[in-house]
PASEBA-1860 file (N, C-alpha, C; in nm, 3 decimals):
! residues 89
1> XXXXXXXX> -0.735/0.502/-2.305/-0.622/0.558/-2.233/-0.507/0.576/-2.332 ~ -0.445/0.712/-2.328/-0.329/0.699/-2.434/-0.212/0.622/-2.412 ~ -0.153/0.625/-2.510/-0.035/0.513/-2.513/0.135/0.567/-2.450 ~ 0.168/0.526/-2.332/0.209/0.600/-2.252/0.400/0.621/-2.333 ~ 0.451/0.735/-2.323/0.568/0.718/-2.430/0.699/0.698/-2.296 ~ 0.808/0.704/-2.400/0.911/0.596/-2.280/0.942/0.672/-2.189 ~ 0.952/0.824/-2.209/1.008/0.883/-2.106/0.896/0.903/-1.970 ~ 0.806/0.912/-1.958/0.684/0.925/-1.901/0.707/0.801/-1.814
9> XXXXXXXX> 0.739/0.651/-1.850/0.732/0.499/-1.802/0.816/0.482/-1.734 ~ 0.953/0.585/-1.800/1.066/0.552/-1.693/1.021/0.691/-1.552 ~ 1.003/0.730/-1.588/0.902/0.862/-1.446/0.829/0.782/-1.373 ~ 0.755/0.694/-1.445/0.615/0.635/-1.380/0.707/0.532/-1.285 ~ 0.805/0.456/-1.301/0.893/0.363/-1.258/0.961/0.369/-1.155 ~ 1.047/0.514/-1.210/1.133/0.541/-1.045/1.076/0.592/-0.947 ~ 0.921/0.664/-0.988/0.827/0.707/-0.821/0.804/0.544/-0.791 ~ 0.759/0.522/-0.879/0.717/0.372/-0.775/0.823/0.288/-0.721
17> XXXXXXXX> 0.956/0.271/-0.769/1.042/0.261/-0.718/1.061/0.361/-0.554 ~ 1.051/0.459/-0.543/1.096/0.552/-0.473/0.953/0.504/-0.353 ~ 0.841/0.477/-0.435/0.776/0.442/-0.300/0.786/0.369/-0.202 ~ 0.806/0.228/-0.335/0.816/0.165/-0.266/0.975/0.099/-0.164 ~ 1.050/0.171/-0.192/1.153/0.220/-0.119/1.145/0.284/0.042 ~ 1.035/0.402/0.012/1.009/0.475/0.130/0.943/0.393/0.243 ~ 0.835/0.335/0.148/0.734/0.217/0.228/0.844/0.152/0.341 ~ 0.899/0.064/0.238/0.975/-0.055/0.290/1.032/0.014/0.462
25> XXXXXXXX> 1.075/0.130/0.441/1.163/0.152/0.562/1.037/0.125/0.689 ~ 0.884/0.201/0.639/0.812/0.149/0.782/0.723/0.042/0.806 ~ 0.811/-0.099/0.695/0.736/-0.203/0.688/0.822/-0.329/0.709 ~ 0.808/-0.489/0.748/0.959/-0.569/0.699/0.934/-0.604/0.582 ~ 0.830/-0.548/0.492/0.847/-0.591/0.360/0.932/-0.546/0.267 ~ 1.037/-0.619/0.172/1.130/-0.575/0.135/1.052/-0.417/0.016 ~ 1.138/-0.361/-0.045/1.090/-0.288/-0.156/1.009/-0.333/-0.274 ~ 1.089/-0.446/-0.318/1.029/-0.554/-0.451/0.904/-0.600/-0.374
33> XXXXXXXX> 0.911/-0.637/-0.276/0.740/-0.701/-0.215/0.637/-0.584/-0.233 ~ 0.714/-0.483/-0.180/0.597/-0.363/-0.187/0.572/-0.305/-0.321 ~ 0.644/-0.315/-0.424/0.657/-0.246/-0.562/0.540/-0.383/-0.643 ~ 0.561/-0.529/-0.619/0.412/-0.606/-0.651/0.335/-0.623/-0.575 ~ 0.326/-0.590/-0.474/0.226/-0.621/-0.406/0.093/-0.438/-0.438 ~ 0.187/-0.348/-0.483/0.082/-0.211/-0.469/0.138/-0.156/-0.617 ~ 0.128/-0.218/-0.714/0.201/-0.154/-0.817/0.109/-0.001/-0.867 ~ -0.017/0.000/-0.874/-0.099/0.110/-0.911/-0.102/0.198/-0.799
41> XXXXXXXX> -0.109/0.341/-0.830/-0.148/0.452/-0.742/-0.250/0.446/-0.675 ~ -0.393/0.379/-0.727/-0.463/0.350/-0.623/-0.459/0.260/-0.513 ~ -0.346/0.117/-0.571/-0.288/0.085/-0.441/-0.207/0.134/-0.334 ~ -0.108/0.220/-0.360/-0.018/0.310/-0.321/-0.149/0.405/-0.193 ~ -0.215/0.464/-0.287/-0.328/0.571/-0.176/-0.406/0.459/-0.060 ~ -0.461/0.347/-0.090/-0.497/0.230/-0.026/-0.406/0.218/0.122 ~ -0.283/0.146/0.091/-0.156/0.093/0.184/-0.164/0.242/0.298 ~ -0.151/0.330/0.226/-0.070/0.462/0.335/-0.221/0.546/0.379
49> XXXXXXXX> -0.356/0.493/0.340/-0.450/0.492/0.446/-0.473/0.456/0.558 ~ -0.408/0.283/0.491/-0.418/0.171/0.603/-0.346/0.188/0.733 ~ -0.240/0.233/0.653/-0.112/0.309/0.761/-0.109/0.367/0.847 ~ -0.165/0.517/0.809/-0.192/0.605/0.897/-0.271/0.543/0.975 ~ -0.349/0.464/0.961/-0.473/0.404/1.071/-0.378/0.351/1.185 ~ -0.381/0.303/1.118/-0.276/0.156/1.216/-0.171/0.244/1.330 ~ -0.088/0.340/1.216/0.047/0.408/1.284/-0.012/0.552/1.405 ~ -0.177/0.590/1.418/-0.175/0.697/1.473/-0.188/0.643/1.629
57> XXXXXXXX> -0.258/0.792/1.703/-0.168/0.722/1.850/-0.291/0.665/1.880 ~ -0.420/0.642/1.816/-0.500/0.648/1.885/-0.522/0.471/1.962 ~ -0.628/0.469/2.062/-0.615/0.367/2.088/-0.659/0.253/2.027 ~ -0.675/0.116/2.077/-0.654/0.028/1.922/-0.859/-0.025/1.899 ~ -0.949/0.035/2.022/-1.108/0.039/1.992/-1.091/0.169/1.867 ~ -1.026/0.255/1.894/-1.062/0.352/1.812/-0.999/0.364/1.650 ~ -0.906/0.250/1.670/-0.841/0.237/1.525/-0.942/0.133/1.484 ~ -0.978/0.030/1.554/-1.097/-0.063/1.482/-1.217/-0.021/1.437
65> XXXXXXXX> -1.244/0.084/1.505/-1.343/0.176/1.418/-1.322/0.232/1.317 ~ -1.209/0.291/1.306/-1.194/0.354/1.224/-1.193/0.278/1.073 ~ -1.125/0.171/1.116/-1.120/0.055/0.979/-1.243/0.022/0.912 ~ -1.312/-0.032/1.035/-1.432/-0.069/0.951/-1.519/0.073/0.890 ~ -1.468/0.197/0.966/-1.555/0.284/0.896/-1.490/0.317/0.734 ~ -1.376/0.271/0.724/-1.310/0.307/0.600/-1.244/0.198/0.542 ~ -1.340/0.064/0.523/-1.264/-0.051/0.467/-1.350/-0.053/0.312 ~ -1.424/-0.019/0.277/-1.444/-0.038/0.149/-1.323/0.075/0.086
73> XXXXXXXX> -1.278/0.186/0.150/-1.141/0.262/0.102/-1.033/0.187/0.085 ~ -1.013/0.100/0.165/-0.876/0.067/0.208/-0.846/-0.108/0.234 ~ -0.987/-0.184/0.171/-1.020/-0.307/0.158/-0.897/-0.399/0.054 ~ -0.913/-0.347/0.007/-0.780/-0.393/-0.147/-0.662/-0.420/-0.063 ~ -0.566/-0.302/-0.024/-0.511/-0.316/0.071/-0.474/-0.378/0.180 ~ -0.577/-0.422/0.279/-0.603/-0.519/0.394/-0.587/-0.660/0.283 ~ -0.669/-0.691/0.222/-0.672/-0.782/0.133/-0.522/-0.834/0.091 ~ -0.431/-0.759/0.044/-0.343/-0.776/-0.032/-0.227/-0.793/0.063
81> XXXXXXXX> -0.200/-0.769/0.204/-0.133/-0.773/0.271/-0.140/-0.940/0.406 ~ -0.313/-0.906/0.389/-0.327/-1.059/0.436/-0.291/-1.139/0.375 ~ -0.291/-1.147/0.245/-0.273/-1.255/0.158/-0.128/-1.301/0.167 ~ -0.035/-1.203/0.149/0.110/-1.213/0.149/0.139/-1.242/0.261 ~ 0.094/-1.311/0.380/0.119/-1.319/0.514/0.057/-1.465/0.553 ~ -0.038/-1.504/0.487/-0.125/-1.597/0.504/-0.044/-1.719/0.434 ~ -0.003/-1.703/0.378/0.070/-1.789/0.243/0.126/-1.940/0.320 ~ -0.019/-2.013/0.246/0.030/-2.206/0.317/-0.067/-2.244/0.411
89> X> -0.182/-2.104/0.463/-0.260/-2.201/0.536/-0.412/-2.230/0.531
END
């Protein structure tokens, strides 16, 4: 992988900043929670899978389907959010 130069890092920084900014508003996780908890783009695509699942209208048999039909997609995710929630027991 090439060696990424500074201006590119500070780009790479403020989207993820900016995501996790955006996130935060439809989550109670602050920004900084969401900026370590999904720092890579494939976490980022992960979370706002999970999302849409969760956030559409459908009903909640048909969102449980839907999960398990798309949890090796979106497994990391589930994973990473339980964890930060679970914390102590």
């Amino acid at each position: 992988m090439p060696k990424q130069d500074a201006i590119s890092k500070i780009a790479q920084n403020k989207t993820s900043e900016e995501f996790a900014d955006a996130l935060s508003s439809y989550s109670n996780l602050t920004s900084d929670q969401l900026a370590k908890l999904f720092p890579e783009q494939s976490d980022k695509d992960e979370i706002i899978a999970l999302l849409k699942i969760v956030n559409s209208a459908a009903d909640d048999n048909t969102k449980k389907a839907e999960l398990v039909a798309k949890i090796s997609d979106i497994g990391g995710a589930v994973i990473k959010v339980a964890k930060h929630f679970a914390t102590g027991l």
